[in-house]
Backbone as a printed PyTorch tensor [residue, N CA C, xyz], in Angstrom:
tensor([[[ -1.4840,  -1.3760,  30.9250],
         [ -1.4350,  -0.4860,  29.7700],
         [ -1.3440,  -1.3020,  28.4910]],

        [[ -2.2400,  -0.9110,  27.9640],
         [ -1.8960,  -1.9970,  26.0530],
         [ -1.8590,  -0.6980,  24.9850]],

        [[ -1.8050,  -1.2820,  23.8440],
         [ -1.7310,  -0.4270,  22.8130],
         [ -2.4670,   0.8350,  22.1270]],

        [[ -3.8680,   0.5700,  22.6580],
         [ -5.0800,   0.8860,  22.1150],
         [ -5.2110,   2.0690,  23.4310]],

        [[ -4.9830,   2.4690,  24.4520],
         [ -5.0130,   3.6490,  24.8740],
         [ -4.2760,   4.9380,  25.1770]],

        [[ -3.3510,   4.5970,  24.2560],
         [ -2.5400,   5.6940,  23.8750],
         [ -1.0600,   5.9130,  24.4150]],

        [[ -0.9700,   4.8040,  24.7610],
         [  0.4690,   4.4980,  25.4890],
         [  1.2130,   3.7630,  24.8790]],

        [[  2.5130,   3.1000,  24.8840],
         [  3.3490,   2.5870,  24.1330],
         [  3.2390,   1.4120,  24.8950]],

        [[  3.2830,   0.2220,  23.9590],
         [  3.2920,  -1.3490,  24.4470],
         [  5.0680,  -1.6990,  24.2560]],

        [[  5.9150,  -1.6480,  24.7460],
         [  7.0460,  -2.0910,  24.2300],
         [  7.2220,  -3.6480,  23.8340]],

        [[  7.7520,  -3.9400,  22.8830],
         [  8.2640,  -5.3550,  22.1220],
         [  9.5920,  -5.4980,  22.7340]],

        [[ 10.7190,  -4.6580,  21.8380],
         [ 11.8730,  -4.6610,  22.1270],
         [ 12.0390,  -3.4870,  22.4980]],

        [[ 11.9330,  -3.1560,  24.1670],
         [ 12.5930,  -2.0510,  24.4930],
         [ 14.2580,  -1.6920,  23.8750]],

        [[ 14.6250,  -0.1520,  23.4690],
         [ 13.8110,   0.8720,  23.3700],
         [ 13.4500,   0.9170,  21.8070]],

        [[ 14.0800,  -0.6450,  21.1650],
         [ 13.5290,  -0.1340,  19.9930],
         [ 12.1260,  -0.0540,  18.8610]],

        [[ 11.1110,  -1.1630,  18.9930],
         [  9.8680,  -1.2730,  18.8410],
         [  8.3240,  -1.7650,  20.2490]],

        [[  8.3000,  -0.8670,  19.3690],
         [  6.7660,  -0.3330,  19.8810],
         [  5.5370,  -0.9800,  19.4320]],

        [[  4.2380,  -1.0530,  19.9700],
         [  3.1680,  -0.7630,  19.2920],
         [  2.5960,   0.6980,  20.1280]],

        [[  1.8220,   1.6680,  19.4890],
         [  1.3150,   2.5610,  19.7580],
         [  0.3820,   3.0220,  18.6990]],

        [[ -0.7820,   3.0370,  19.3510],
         [ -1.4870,   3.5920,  18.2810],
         [ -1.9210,   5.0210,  17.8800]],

        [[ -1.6700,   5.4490,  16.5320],
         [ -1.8820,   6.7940,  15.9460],
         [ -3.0840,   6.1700,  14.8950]],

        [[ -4.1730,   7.6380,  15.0380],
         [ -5.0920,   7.4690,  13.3530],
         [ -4.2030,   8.6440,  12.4950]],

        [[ -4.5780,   8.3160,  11.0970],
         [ -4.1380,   8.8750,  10.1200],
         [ -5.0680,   9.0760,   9.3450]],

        [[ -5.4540,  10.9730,   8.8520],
         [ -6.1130,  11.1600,   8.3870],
         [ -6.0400,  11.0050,   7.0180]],

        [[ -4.3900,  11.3890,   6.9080],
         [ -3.9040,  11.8280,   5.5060],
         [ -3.3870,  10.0000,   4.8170]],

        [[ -2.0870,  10.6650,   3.9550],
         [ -1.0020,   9.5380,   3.7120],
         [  0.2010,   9.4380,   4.0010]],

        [[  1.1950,   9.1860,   3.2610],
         [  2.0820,   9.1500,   3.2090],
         [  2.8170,  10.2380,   4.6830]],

        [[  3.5390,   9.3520,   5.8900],
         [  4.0910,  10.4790,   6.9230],
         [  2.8830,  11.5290,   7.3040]],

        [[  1.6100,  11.1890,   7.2890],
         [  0.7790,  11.7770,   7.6700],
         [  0.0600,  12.9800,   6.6380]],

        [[  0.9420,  13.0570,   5.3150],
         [  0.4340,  14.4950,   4.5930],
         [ -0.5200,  14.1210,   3.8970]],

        [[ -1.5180,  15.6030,   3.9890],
         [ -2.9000,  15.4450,   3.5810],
         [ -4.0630,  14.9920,   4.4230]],

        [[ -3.5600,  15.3250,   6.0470],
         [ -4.3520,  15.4600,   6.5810],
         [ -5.9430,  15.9450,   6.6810]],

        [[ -6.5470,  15.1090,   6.6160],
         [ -8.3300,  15.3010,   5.9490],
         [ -9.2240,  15.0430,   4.9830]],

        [[ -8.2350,  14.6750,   3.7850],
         [ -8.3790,  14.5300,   2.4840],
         [ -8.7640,  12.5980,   2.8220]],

        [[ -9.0750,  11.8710,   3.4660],
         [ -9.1400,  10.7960,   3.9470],
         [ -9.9340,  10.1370,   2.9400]],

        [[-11.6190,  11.2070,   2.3880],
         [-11.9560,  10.3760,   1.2710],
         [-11.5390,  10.7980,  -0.4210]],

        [[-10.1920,  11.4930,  -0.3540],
         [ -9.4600,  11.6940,  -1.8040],
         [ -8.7690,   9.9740,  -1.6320]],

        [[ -8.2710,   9.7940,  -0.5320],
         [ -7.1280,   9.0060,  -0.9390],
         [ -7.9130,   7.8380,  -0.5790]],

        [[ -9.4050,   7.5140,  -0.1330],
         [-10.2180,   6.2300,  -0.5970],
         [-10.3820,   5.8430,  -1.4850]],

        [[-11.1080,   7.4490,  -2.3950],
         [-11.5220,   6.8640,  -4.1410],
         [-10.2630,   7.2740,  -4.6420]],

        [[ -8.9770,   7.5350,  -4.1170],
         [ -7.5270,   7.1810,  -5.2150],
         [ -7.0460,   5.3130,  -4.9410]],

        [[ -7.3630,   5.3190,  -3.6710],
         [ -7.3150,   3.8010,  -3.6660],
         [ -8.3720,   2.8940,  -4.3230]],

        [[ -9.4980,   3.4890,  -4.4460],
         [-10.5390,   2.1320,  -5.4990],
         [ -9.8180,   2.2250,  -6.3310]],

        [[ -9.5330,   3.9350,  -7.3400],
         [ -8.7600,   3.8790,  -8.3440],
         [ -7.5930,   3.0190,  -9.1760]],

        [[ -6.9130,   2.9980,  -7.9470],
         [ -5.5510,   2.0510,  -7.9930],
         [ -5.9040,   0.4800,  -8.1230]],

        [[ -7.1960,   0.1770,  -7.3110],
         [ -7.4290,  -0.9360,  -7.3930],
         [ -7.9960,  -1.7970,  -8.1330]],

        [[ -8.5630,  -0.3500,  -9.3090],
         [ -9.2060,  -1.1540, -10.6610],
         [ -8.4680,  -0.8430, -11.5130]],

        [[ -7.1820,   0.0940, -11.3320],
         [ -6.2740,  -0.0090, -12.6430],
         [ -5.0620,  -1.2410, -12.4490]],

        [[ -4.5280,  -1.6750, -11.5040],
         [ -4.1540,  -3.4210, -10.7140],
         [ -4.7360,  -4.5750, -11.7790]],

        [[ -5.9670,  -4.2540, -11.3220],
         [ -7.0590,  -5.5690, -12.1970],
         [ -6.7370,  -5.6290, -13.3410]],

        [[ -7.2750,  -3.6500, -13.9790],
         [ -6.8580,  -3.9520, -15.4220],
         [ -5.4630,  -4.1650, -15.8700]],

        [[ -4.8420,  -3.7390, -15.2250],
         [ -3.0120,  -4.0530, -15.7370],
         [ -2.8470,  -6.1540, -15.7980]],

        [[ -3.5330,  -6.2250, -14.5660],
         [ -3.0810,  -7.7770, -14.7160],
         [ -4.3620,  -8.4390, -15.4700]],

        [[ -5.4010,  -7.9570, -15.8150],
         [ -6.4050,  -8.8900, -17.0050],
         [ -6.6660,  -8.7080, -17.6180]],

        [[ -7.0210,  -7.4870, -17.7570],
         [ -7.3290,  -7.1630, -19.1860],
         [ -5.8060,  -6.7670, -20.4790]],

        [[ -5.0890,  -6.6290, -19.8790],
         [ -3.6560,  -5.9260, -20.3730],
         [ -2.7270,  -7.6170, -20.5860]],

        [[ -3.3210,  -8.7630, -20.0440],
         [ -2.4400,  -9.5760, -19.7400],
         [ -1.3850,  -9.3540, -19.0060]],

        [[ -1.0330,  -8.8310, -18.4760],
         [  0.4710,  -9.0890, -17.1290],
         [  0.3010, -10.2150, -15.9700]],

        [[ -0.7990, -10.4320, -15.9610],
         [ -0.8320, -11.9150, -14.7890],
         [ -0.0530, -12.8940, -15.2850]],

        [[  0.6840, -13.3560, -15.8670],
         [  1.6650, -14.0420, -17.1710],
         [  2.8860, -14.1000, -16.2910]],

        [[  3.3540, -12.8180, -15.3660],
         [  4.6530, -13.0650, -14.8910],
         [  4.4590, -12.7160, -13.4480]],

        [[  5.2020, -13.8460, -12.9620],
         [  4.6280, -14.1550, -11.6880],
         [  5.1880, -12.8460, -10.4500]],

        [[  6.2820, -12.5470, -10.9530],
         [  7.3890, -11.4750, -10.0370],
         [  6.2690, -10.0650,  -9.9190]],

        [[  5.7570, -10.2000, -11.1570],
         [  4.6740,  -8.4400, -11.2920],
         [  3.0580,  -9.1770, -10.6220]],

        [[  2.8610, -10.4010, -10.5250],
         [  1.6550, -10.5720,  -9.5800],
         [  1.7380, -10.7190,  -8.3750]],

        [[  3.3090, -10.9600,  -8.1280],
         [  3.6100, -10.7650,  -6.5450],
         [  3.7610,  -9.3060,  -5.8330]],

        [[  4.3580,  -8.3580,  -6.9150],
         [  4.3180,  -7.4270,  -6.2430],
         [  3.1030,  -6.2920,  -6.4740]],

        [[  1.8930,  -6.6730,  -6.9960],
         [  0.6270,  -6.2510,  -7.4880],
         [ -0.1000,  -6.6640,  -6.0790]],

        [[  0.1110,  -7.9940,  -5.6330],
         [ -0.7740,  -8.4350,  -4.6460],
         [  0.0070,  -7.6140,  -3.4860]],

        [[  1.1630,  -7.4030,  -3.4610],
         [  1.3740,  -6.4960,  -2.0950],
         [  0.7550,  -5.7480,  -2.0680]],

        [[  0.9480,  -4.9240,  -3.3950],
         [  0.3720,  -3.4680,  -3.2770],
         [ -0.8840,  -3.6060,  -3.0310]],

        [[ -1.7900,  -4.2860,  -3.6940],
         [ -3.6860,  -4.3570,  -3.2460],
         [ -3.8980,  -4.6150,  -1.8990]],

        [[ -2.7030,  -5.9250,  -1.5450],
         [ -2.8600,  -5.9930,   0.0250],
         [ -3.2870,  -4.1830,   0.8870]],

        [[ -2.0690,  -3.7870,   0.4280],
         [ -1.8750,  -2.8740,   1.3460],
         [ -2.6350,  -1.4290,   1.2420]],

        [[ -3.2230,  -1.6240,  -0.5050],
         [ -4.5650,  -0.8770,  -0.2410],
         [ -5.6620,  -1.4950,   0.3190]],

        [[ -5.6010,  -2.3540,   0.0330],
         [ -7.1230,  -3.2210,   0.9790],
         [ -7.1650,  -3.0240,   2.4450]],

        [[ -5.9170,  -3.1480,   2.9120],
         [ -5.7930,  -2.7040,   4.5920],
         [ -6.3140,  -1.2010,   4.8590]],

        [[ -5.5400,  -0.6480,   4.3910],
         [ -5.7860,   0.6160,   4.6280],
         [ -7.0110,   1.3330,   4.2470]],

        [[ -7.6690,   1.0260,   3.0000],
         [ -8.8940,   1.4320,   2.8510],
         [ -9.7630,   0.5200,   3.8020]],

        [[ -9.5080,  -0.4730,   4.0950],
         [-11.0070,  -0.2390,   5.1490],
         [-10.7860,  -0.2010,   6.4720]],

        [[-10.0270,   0.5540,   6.4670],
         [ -9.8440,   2.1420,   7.9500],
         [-10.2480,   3.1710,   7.2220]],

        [[ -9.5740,   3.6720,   6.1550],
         [ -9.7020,   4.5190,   5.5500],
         [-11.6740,   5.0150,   5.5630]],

        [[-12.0870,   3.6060,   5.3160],
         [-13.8380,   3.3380,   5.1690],
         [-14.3800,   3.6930,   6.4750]],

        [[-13.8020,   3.5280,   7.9200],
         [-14.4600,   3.2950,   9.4370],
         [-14.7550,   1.8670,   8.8510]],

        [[-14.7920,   1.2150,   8.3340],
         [-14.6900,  -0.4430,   8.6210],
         [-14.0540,  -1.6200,  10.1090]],

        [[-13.3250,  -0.4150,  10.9270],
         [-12.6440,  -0.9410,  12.3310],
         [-13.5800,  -0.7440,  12.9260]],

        [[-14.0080,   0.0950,  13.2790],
         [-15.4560,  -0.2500,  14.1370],
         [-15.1620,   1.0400,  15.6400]],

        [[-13.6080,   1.9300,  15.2310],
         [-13.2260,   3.0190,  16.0800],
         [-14.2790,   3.9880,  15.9060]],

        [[-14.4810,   4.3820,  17.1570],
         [-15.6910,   5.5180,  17.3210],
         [-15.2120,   6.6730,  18.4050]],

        [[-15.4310,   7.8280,  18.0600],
         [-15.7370,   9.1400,  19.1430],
         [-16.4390,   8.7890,  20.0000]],

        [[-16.0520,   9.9980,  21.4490],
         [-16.5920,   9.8440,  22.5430],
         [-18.8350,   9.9050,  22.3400]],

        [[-18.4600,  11.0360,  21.2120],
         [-19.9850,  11.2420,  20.5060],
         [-20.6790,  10.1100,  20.3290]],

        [[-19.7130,   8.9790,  19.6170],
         [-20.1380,   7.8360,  18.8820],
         [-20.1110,   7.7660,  17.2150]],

        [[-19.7570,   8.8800,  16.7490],
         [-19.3070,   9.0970,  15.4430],
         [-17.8840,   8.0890,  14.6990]],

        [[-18.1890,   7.3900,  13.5290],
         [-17.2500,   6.7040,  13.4770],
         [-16.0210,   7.4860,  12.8470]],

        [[-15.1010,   6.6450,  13.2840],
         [-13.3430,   7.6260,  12.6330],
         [-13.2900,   6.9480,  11.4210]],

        [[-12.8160,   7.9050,  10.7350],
         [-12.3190,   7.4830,   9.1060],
         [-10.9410,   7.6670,   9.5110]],

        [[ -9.7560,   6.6660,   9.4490],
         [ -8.5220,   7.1110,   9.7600],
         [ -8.2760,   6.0360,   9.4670]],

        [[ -6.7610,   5.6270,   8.9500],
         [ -5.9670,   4.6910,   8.7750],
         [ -5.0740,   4.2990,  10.3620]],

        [[ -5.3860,   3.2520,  11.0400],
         [ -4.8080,   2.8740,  12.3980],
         [ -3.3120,   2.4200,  12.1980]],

        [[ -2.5910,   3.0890,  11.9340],
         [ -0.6380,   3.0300,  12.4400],
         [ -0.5050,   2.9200,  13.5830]],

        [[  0.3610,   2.0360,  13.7100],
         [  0.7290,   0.9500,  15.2190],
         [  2.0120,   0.7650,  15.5970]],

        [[  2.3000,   0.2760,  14.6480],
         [  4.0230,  -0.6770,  14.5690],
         [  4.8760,   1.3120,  14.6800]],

        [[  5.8800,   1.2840,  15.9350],
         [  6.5680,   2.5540,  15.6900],
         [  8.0590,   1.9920,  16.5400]],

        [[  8.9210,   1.9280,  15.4570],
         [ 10.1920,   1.9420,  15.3160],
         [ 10.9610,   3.4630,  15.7220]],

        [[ 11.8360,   2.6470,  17.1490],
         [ 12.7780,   4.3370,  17.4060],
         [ 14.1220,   3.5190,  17.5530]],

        [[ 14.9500,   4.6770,  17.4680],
         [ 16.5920,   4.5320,  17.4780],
         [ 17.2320,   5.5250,  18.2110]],

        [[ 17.6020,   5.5970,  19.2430],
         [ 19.1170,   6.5440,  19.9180],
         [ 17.9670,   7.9380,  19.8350]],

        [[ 16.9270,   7.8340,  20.0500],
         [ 15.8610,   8.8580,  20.6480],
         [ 15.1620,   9.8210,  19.2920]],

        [[ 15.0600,   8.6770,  18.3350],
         [ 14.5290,   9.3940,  16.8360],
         [ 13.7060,   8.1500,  16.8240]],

        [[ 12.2880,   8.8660,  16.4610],
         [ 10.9500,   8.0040,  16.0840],
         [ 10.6720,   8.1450,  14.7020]],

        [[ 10.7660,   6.8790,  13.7810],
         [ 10.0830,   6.4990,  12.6830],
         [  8.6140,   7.0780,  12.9250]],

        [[  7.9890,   7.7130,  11.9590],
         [  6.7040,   7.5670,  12.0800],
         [  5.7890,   6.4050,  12.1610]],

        [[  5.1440,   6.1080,  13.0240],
         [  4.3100,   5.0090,  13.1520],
         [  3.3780,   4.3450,  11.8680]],

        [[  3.4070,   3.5080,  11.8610],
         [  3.0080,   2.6690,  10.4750],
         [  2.4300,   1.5250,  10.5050]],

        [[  1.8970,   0.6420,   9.8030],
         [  1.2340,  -0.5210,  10.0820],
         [  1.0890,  -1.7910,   8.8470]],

        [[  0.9450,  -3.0330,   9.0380],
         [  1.4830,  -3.6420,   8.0100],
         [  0.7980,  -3.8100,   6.8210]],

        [[ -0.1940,  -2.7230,   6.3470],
         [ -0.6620,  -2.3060,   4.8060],
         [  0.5070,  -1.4110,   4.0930]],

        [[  1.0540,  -0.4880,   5.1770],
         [  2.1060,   0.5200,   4.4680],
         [  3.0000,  -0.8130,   3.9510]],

        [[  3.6480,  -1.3720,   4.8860],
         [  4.6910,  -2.4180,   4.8560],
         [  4.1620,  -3.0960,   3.4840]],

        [[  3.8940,  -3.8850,   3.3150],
         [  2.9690,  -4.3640,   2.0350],
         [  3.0410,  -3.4690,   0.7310]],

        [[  2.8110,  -1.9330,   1.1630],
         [  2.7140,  -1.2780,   0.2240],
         [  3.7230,  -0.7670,  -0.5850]],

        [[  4.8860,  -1.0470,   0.6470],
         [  6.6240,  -0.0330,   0.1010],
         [  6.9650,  -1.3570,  -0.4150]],

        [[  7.3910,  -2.6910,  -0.2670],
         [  7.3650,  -4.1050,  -0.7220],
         [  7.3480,  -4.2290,  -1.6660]],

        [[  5.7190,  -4.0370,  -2.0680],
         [  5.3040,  -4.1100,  -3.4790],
         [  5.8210,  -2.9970,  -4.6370]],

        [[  5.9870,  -2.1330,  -3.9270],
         [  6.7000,  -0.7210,  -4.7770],
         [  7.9450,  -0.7220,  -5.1230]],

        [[  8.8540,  -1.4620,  -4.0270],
         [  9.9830,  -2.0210,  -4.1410],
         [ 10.2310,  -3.0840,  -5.3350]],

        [[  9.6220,  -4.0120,  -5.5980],
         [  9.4100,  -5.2330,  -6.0510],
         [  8.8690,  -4.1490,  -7.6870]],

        [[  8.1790,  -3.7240,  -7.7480],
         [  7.5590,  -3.0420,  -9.0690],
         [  9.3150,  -2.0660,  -9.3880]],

        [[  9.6350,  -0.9190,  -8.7190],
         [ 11.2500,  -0.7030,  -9.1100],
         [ 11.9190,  -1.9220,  -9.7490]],

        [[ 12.0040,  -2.9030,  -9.2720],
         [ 13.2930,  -3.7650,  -9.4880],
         [ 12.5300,  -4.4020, -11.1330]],

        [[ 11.6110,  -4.3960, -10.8350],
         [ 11.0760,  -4.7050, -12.4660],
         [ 10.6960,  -4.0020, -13.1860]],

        [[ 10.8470,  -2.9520, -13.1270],
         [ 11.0360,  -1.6770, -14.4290],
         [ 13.2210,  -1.6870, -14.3220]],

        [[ 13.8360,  -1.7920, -13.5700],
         [ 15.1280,  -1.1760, -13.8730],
         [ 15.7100,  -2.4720, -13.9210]],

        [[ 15.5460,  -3.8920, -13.4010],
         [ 16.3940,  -4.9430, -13.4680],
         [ 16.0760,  -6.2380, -14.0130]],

        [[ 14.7400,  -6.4200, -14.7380],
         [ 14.2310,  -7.5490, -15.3930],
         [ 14.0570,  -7.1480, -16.5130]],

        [[ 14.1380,  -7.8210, -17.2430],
         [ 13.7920,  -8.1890, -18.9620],
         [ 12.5250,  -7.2100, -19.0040]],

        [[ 12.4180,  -7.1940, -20.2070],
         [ 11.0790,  -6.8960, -20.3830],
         [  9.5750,  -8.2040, -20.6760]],

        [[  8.6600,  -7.5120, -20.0680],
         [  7.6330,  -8.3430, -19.5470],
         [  6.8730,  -8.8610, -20.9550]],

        [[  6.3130,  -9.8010, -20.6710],
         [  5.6190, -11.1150, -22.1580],
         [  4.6370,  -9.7020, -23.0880]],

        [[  3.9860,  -9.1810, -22.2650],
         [  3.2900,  -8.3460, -23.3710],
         [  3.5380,  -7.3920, -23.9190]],

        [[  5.2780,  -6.9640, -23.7320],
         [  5.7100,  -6.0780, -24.2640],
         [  6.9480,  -6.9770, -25.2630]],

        [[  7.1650,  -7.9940, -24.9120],
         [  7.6570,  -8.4270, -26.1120],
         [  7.0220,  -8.8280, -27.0410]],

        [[  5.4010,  -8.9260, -26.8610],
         [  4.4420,  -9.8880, -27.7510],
         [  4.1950,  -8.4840, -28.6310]],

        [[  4.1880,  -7.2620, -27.8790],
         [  3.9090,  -6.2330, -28.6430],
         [  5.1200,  -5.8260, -29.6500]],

        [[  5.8590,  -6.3150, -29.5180],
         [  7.3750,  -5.5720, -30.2930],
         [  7.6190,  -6.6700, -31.1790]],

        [[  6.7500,  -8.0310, -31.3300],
         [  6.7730,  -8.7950, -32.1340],
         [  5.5640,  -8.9790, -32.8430]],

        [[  5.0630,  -7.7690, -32.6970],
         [  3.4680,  -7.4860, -33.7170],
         [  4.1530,  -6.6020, -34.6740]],

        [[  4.3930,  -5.3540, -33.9910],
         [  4.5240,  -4.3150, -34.7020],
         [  5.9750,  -4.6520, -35.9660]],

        [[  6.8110,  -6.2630, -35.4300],
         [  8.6120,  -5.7640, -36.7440],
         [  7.6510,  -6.9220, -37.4030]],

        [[  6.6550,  -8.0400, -37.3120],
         [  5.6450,  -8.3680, -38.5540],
         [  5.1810,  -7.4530, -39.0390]],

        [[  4.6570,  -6.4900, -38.6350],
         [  3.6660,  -5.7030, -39.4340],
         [  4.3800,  -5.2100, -40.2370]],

        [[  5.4200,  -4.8460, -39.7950],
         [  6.5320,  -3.7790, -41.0070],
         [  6.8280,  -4.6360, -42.3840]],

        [[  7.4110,  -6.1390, -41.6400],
         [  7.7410,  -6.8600, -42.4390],
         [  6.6730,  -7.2760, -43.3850]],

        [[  5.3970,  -7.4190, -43.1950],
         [  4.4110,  -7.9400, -44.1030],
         [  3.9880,  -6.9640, -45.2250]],

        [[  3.5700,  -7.5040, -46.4090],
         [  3.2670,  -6.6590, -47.4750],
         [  2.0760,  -5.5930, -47.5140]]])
């Protein structure tokens, strides 16, 4: 028995797993179907990333390009499942558009929803983006901006 036919591979009995689930939706599975909303919300995300770190200047601080690259990581994973880029197919031969969640964490007979390491990547980076909106300074282009605007006042 391995992972890929629908059975549980145990790691650490009883507490991790691999098992594989597709995912149509996101987040805990919601939005089941909507598979190509949350593709072109992921290009989305992935050209407003770019522009935040080049065109905006934020590539400057290294803590917000670390947790930028999680996050792309973990859209990049997932969109190309999201794409049928795995190469999973129906009995038909039709390819699956689904995000492949694997990794499934249980405890004292309660199952985490199954997940895989783009999500991981993705909560990381989200994590890492929190701690730098509520616990770091403020970032170079917002001080460069707050030292445009008390010249401007100041100048004649």
């Amino acid at each position: 028995m391995g992972p890929l036919d629908g059975q549980k591979w145990w790691i650490w009995p009883p507490f991790v797993a691999f098992e594989l689930s597709l995912n149509q939706g996101a987040l805990f599975g919601l939005g089941q179907g909507f598979v190509w909303l949350f593709a072109l919300l992921s290009m989305a995300a992935g050209a407003g990333i770019l522009y935040w770190l080049f065109y905006r200047g934020e590539a400057r601080d290294l803590w917000l390009c670390i947790a930028l690259a999680l996050v792309s990581g973990g859209i990049l994973g997932n969109l190309f499942d999201r794409l049928g880029l795995h190469g999973l197919t129906r009995p038909d031969g039709s390819r699956i558009y689904a995000v492949r969640d694997w990794i499934l964490l249980t405890y004292n007979g309660h199952n985490w929803p199954n997940f895989n390491i783009a999500d991981s990547l993705l909560v990381c980076g989200a994590i890492m983006l929190m701690i730098q909106v509520f616990f770091r300074p403020a970032s170079h282009s917002q001080e460069t901006t707050e030292r445009a605007v008390s010249e401007k006042k100041t100048s004649p």
